[in-house]
N, C-alpha and C positions, 0 to 999 in steps of 0.2 A: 663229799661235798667240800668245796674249796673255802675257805675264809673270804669274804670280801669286806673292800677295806673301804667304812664309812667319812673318816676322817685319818688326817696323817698319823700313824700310830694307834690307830682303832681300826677294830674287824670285828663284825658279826661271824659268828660261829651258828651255823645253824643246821636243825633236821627238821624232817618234815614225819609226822603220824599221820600214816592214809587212812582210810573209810573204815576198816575191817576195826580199829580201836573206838571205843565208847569215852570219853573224857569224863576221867571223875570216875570213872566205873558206868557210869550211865546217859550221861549228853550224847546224841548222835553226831556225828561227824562226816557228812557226803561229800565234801571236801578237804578233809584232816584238818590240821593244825600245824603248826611251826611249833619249833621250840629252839629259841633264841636265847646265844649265850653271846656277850663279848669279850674282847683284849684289848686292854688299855696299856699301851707299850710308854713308856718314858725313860731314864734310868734305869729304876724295875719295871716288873710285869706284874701287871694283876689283870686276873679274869671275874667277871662278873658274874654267876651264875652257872650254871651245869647242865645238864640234861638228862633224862628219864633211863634208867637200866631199863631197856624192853630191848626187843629183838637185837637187832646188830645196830640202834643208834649208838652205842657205843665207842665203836669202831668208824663209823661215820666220823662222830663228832672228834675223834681223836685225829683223824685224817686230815680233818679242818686244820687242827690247830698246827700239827707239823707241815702243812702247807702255808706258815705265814713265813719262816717257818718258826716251830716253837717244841719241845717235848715236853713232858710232864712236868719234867726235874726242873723245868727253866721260868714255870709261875711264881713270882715272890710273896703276892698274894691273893686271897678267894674272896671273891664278898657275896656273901650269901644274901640277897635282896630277901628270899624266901623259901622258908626250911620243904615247903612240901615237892616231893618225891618225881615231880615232873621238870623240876629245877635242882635237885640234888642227888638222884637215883646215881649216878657216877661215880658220888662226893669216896667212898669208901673203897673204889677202885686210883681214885687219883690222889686216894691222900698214902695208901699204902705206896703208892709208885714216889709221892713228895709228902713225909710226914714231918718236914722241918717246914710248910707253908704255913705261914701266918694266913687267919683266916677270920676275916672281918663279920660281925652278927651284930646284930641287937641283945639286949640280956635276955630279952623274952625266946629269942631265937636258940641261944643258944643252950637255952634248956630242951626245948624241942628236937635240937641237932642231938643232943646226946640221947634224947629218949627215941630218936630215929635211927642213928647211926653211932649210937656208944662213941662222939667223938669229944674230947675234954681237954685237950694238950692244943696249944697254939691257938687259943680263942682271943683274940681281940674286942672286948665288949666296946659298941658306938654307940652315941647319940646323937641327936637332930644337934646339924653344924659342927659335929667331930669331922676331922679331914683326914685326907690319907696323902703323900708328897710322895710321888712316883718320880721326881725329877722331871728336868729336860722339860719343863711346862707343863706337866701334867700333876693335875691335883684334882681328887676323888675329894667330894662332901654328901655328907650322910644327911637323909631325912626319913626320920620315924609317919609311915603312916600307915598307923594300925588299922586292923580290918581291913585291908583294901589289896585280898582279902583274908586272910589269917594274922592273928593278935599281934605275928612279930617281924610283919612286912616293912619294908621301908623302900627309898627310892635313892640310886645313884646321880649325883650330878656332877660331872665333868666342868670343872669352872671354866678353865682356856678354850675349848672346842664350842660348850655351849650344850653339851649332849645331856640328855636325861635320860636316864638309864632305869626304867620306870616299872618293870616287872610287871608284875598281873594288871597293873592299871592301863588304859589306852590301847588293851588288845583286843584280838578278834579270833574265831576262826577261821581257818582258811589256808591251805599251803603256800607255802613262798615257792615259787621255781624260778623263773625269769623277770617277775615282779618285785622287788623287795623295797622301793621307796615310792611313796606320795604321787610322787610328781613323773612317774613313770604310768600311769592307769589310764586305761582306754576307760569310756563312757561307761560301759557293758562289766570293766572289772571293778570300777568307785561303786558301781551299784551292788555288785556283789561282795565287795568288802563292809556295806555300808549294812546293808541287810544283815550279814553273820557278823559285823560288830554289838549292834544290835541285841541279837540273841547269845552270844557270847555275856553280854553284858544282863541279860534279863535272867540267863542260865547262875552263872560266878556271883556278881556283884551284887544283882539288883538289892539283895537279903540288906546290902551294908551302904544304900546310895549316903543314909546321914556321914559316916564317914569317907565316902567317896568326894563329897562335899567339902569337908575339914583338909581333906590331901590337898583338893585344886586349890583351899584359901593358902595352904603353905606353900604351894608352888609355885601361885600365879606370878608372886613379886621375880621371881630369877629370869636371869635374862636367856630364856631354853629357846635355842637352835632349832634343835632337831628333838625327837623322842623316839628311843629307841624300847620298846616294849618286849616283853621277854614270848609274845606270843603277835602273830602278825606283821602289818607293815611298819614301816620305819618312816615315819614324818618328818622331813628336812623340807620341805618346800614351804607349808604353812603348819606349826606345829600346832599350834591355838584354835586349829581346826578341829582335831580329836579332842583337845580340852574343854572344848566349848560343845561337843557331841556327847562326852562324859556326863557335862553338867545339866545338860539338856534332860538327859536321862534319870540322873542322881534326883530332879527337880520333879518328878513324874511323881515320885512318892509323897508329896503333900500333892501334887493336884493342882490344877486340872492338866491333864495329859494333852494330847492332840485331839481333835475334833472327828475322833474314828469312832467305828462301832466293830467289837470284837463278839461276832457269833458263834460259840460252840454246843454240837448238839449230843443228843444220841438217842438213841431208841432201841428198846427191846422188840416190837412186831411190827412196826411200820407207823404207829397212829402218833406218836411224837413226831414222826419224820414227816409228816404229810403238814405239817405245820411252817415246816423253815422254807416254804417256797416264799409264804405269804409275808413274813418277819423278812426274810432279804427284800423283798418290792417294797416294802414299810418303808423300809433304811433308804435305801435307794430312791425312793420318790422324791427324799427331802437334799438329794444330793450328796449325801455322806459316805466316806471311802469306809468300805466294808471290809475285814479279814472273816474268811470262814471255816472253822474247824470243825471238824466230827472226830469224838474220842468213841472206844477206844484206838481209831485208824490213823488218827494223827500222834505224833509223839507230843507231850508237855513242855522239850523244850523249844519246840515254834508254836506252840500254843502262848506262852509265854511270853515271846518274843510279840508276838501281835498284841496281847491285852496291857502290855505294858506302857506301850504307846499311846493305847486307846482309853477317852475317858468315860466313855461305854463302854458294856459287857450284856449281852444278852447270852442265856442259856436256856440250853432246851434240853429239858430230860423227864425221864416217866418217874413215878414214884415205885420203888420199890422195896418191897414187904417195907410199909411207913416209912422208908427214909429215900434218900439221895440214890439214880442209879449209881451205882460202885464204881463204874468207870471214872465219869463225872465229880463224885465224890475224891477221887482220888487225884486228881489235876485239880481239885478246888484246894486241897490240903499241900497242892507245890506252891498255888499263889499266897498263900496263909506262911508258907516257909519263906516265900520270895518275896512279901511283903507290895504284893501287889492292891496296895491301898489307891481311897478315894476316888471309886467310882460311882457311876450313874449304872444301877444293873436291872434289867427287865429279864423275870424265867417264863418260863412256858414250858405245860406238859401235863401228860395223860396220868390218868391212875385205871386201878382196877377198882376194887374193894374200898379203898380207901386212901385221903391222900396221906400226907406226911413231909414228901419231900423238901417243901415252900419252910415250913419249919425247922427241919433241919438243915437245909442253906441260909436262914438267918442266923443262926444259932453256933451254925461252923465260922461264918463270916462276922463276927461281930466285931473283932478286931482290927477287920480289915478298914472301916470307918466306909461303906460301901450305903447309898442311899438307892432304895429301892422304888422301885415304879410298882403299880398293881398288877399283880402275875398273872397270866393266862390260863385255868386251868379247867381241865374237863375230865371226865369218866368216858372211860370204853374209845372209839372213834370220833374222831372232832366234827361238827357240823358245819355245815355253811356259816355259823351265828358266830362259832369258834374260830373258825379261819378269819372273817371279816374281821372281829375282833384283835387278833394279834396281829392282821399287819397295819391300825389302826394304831396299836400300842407303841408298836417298832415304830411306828411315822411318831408319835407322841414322844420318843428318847430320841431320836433324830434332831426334833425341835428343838429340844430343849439342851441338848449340845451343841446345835448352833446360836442357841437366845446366849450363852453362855451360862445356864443353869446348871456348874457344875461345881464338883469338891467340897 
């Protein structure tokens, strides 16, 4: 893949990870990912960022770069936005090709770089408002912002051009091919970048929106151009768009979210399942935009992605041997990691023997700051009385997301 050149003396370097990889070890990906590095040419050269040792991105990403053109030996120097391995997987192949490159970290970073890549020689330790003077107008400044999302993240800002050069923050999933700025998107593509930001962001970030919050107070004052993200599109047209999508998002975690209702169900024989026709007509009567999931068939990170949004949550699961079904239980334990606070939640669901479940979903959720409605619940197969009931319940969470009864 060729470099393309965002501003005079700047290029994205980028690859693309198709379907067949999991991100993180475990995120699905039905559209892959980018993984975006840049060059900032002035006097000297320094690159931003790296790319992941997997398959032959390697070779890719070196391709790129001798197509500006540029070879290894000709970087003066690296700035590592972020030590982890989808952004530095290369770092020990190009530092043995240039091991006189100076190479810019955070202190926090560069403890991490050595316990990743045993690298200690030519460290540069920065801080928020340290600069780097490339010449010829070009001038790199540093900004520390931690967690957003590992403790030793920070963000490039290009002062003359205007670029930010913003790593994990303001990305998305999603490949780049013949797309790679804002203001190039059909209707059809803003939606589907808008969606996998979204979940990119509920998958990665959501755990840290407090300090997603603290980056955009440090950033908002610069005068940013463009935002170029170490993952997805590249914003030059309206950059304050993705910042103000960020904060939208970051703002989810105190409450109240959007005026959605997030339905996930499951069932062991069928008699929990005979319940979510009547809980979606609930929702739906009162007007309210509904996402619907059934675990274990859906995966956690578009489970996710919907309840984040959503200041409703209805679940529907059987009890089992006293607790939580396992499915269930185990996607309630990602929200709990992901910090998917302050909702309105209604459950629903069958037992055998005896219940339990209802209890141990308050019990896992207590942190979450989640206010509960009166749960629906029955032995063996649900009745007419059962049915009428829950989608009575679901019209009752409906309500009271649109009265604004929520957070």
């Amino acid at each position: 893949m060729k470099a393309i050149a965002i501003a005079e003396g700047i290029y994205r370097l980028g690859v693309n990870l198709d379907s067949t990889h999991l991100f993180e070890g475990m995120w699905p990906m039905p559209d892959g990912i980018s993984l975006n590095a840049y060059v900032v040419q002035g006097e000297k050269t320094a690159i931003i960022d790296l790319v992941e040792d997997i398959d032959d991105k390697p070779v890719e990403f070196e391709q790129g770069l001798n197509s500006i053109p540029l070879r290894a030996q000709d970087i003066d120097y690296l700035v590592v936005n972020h030590v982890e391995p989808d952004h530095t997987g290369w770092l020990p192949a190009l530092h043995r090709k240039n091991p006189k490159m100076q190479i810019y970290i955070t202190a926090k970073g560069a403890a991490i770089l050595k316990a990743f890549w045993n690298i200690t020689e030519n460290i540069q330790v920065v801080k928020t408002g340290d600069t780097l003077d490339l010449g010829g107008s070009r001038e790199l400044v540093f900004y520390e912002i931690p967690n957003v999302h590992w403790p030793e993240t920070m963000a490039t800002f290009e002062r003359h051009s205007g670029i930010l050069f913003s790593c994990d923050a303001f990305g998305s999933y999603g490949m780049i091919t013949d797309t790679l700025f804002d203001d190039q998107l059909s209707s059809a593509q803003y939606d589907f970048f808008m969606a996998e930001t979204r979940r990119y962001y509920a998958n990665i970030l959501a755990s840290f929106s407090i300090f997603v919050e603290k980056a955009l107070a440090l950033l908002q004052p610069l005068d940013i151009k463009m935002i170029a993200p170490s993952h997805g599109l590249i914003w030059r047209k309206n950059p304050q768009e993705i910042m103000d999508i960020y904060s939208r998002f970051a703002r989810y975690l105190h409450g109240p979210a959007e005026t959605a209702i997030t339905l996930i169900w499951s069932t062991m024989y069928g008699n929990t399942g005979q319940v979510v026709k009547a809980m979606v007509e609930g929702v739906r009567s009162e007007g309210v935009p509904l996402h619907l999931h059934r675990v274990p068939h859906d995966h956690v990170s578009f489970i996710l992605a919907s309840a984040l949004q959503s200041a409703g949550i209805i679940l529907g699961m059987p009890t089992y041997e006293y607790k939580m079904f396992p499915p269930m239980a185990w996607a309630l334990d990602m929200f709990d990691r992901k910090k998917i606070w302050n909702k309105q939640v209604l459950r629903f669901g069958s037992f055998g023997w005896s219940g339990g479940a209802q209890r141990e979903l308050e019990m896992l959720t207590e942190k979450l700051k989640w206010t509960f409605v009166d749960p629906v619940e029955w032995q063996g197969a649900p009745s007419e009385e059962v049915v009428k009931q829950a989608g009575l319940q679901a019209k009752k969470l409906a309500q009271r997301l649109k009265e604004g009864e929520v957070g």
